[in-house]
C-alpha positions in Angstrom: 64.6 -34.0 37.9 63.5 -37.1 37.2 65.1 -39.0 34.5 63.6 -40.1 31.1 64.2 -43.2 28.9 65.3 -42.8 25.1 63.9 -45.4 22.9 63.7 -45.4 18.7 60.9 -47.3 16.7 61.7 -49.8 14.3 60.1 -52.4 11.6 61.3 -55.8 11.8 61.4 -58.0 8.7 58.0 -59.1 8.7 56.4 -55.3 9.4 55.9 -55.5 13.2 57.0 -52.4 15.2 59.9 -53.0 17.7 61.1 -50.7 20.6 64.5 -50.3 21.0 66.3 -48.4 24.3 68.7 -45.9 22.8 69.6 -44.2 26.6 73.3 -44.9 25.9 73.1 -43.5 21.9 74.5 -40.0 21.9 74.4 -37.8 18.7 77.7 -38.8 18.1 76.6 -42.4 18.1 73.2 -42.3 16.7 74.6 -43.2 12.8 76.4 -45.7 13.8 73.2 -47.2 16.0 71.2 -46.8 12.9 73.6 -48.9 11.0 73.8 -51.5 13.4 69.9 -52.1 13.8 69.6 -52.1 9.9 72.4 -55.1 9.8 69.6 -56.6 12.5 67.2 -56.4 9.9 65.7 -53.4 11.7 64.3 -50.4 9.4 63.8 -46.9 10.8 60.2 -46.2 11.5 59.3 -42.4 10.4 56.3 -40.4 11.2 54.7 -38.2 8.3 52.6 -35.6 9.2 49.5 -37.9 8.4 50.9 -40.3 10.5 51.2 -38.3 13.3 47.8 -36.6 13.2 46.5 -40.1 13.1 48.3 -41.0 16.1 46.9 -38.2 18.1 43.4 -38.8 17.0 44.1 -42.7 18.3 46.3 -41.5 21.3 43.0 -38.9 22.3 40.6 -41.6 22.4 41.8 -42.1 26.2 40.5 -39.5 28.0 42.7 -38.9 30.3 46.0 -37.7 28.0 46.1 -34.6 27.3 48.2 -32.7 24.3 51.1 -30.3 25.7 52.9 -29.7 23.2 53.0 -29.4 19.2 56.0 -28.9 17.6 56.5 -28.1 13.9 59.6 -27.8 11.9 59.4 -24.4 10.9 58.7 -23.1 14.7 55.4 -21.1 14.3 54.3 -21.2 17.9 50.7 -19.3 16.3 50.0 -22.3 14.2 51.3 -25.2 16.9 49.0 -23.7 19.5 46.1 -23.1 16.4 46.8 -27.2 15.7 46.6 -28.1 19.8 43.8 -26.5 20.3 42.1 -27.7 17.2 42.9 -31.7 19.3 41.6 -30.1 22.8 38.2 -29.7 20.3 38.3 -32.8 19.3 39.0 -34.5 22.7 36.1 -32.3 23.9 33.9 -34.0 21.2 32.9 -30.6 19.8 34.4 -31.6 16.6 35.1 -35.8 14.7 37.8 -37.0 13.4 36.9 -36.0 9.6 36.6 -32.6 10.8 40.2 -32.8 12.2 41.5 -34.6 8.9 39.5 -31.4 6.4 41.4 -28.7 8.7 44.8 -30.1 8.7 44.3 -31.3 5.0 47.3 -28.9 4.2 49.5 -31.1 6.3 48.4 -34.4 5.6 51.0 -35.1 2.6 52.1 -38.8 2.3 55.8 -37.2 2.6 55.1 -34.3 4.5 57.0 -34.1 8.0 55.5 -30.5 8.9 54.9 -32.1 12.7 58.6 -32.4 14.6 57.1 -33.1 17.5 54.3 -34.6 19.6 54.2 -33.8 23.6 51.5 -35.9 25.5 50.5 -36.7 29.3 48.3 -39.2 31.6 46.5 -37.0 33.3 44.9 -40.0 35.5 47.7 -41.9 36.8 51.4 -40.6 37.1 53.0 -42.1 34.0 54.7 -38.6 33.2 54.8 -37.3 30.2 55.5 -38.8 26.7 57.5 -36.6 23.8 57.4 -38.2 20.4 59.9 -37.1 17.8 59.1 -37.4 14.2 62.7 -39.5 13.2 60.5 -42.5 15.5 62.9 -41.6 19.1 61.0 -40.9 21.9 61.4 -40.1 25.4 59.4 -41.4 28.5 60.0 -41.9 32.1 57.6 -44.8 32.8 57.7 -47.6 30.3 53.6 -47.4 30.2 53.9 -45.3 27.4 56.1 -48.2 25.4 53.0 -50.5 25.1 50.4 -47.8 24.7 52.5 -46.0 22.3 52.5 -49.3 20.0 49.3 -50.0 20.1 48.4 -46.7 18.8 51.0 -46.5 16.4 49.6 -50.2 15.0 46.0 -49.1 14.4 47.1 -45.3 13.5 49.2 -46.8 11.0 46.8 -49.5 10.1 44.3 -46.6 9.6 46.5 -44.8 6.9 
């Protein structure tokens, strides 16, 4: 199995998104980390829903990443695989982005943090896969994603 990296998003003090490796943070630890990057002048960066359906439309706009997975917190695989396939339209071009922003309208709360999870891969080159959690950790094997994942979250986030 090969392994995966554990990184966290933060804001620095002048609003510029920072990557920090957490491989060596366990749950037992992960306050504690928290604490410490906040006495950095680090502050956790949190996906809402909004957010995160934002970052998938940006994220889709390569064609070749693909959408495997959709979690949301109250585990209704039926509506996970209704709001997947609703991106695999959207990918496909047989729906825009406003389209994708009227159906999920119901999710798209300021403070709403229906989406737990995210679950994307390259399907061109062999970067693996990319899981995005909605507490700003995520997990990748091949730090391709840490770039690419910025980038979208800047104009994702600059997009509202």
């Amino acid at each position: 199995m090969v392994s995966r990296n554990k990184y966290k998003l933060f804001l620095d003090q002048n609003l510029e998104l920072q990557i920090v490796p957490m491989n060596n943070v366990d749950d037992v630890q992960y306050y504690h980390f928290l604490k410490e990057m906040k006495n950095r002048g680090l502050t956790q960066f949190l996906f809402t829903s909004k957010l995160t359906i934002n970052l998938l439309l940006q994220i889709l706009q390569d064609n070749h990443i693909q959408v495997v997975n959709i979690k949301l917190y109250d585990e209704d695989e039926q509506t996970s695989k209704k709001i997947k396939k609703l991106f695999e339209n959207y990918q496909n071009g047989d729906i825009d982005s406003e389209e994708v922003h009227s159906i999920l309208e119901y999710l798209e709360d300021d403070y709403s943090i229906d989406i737990r999870s995210i679950k994307v891969q390259n399907l061109k080159d062999n970067h693996g896969s990319l899981e995005l959690f909605v507490n700003g950790i995520f997990l990748n094997r091949d730090e391709y994603w840490n770039n690419f994942l910025k980038n979208a979250v800047d104009i994702a986030w600059e997009n509202g």
